[in-house]
N, C-alpha and C positions, 0 to 999 in steps of 0.2 A: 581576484587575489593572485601574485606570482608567488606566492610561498609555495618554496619546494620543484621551481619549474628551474627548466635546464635554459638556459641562455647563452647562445651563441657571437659573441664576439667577431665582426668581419671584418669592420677596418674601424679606424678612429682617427680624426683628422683636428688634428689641433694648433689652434691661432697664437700663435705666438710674435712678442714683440720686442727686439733688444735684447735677447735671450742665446746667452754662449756656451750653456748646457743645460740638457737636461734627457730623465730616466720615464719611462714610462711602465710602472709595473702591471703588470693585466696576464692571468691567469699562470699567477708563482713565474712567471716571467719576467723579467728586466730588460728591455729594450732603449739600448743607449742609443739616442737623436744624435746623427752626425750634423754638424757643422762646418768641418774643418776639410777645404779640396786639396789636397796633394798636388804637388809643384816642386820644382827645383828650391823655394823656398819653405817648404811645410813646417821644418821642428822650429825656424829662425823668426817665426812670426807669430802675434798673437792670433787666437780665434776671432773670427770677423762675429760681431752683431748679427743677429739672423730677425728677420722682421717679414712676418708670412705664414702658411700651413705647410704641415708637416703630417703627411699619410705614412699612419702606420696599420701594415694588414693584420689580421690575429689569428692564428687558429687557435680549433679548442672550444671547451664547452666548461661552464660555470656553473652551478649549483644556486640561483638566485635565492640570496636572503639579505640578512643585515651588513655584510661584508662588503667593502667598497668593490663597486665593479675592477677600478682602473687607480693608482696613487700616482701622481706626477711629483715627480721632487729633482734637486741636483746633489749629484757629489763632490761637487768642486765650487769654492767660493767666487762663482760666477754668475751673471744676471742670467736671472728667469724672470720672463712675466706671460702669462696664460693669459691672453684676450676671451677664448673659447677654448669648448670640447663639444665636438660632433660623432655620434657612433651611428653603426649601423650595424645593429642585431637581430636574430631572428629567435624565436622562444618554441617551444615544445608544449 
């Protein structure tokens, strides 16, 4: 049983396809996925499609229970789509 075990969060690498933003919440954290490379044209263009993995590292330690480990969503009326989610945690 992990009820009540501490869970450490170390990275998370998620598959994404066609996807021009998106937030990764994980431990009262918000980590916005960049997309967008800076250029003489950066504000003049739109966000290119991003189709592939995206590492994101974590520190921090979690309280394992019913709580989602990690929430993925966007804030902007832009394509998301989650192929996968791969973690790599260590437990106490």
């Amino acid at each position: 049983p992990m009820a009540n075990k501490k869970i450490r969060m170390r990275k998370v690498i998620v598959r994404l396809q066609d996807t021009a933003s998106a937030i990764v919440h994980m431990n009262n954290k918000a980590v916005h996925i960049g997309f967008k490379t800076f250029g003489m044209d950066v504000l003049s263009t739109p966000v290119p499609l991003f189709s592939g993995d995206k590492v994101i590292t974590v520190l921090g330690w979690k309280v394992y229970g019913h709580d989602s480990i990690w929430i993925i969503s966007g804030d902007t009326p832009l394509p998301l789509t989650v192929l996968s989610i791969k973690a790599e945690i260590s437990t106490t």
